[in-house]
N, C-alpha and C positions, 0 to 999 in steps of 0.2 A: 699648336702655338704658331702664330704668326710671327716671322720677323719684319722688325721695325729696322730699313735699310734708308738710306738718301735715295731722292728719286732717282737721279742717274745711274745708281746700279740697281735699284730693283725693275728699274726699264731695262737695263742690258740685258737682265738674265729672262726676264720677260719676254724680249725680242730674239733673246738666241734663241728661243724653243721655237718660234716661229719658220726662223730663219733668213728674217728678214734685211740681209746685209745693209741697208738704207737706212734700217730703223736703227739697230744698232751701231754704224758711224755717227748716228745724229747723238747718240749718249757719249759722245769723246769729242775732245776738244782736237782742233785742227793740227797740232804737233804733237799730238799726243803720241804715248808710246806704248807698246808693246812686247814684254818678256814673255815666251811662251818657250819649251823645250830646249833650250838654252839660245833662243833666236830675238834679236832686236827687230822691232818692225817698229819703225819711225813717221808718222804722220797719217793724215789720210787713207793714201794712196796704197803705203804698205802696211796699214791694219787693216784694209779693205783685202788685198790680198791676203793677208793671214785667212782673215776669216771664211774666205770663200775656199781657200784648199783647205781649212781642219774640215769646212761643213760639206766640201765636195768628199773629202777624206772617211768621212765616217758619220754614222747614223748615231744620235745619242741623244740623251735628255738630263737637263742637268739639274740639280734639286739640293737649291741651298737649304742646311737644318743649324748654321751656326753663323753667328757677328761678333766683333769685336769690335771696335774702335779707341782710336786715341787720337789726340790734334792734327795728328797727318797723316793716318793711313786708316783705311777699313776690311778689317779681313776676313771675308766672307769663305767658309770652308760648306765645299756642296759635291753630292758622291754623282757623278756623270756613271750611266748605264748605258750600252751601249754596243754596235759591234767593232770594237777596236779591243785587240791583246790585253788584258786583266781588267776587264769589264768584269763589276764593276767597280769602282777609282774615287776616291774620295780626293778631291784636289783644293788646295788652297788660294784664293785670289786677293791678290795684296792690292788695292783701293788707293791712287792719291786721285784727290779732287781738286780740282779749279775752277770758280763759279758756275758751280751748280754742274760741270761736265767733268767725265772721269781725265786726266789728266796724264795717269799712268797708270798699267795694271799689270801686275807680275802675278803667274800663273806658275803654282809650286806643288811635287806631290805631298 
């Protein structure tokens, strides 16, 4: 079974396997924001650095098998494999949208 995601997150999680830091900014909106391990990364600049030390940080592959949605958030849950400490980690990502770009995204175990 395929899941049926909004393009801007089925592009993220598409782009993360890559790791294409460029492709993935371009799926988030300019302020967008970033909750990941209990860490705010606010805009561009710092969801660019988030994402180049988790992808400098560790090798992994992340494989969504579940969606949810309601008027304001999408919660996509997908089990990352990987070599990081309890690999492997089924993690939650919480989806707000803002035309058509992800807007916010809070990452939860």
């Amino acid at each position: 079974m395929t899941l049926q995601l909004p393009p801007a997150i089925a592009a993220y999680f598409s782009v993360d396997r890559a790791g294409d830091i460029d492709a993935i900014l371009a799926c988030f909106t300019e302020d967008a924001s970033v909750l990941d391990e209990g860490k705010m990364h606010q805009g561009h600049d710092a969801v660019r650095a988030w994402k180049a030390k988790s992808s400098a940080a560790y090798n992994y592959v992340s494989a969504p098998f579940a969606a949810t949605s309601d008027t304001d958030q999408t919660i996509v849950t997908s089990r990352l494999t990987g070599d990081f400490p309890g690999s492997p980690l089924d993690l939650r990502y919480f989806f707000t949208l803002r035309a058509g770009k992800i807007a916010a995204l809070e990452i939860k175990p």
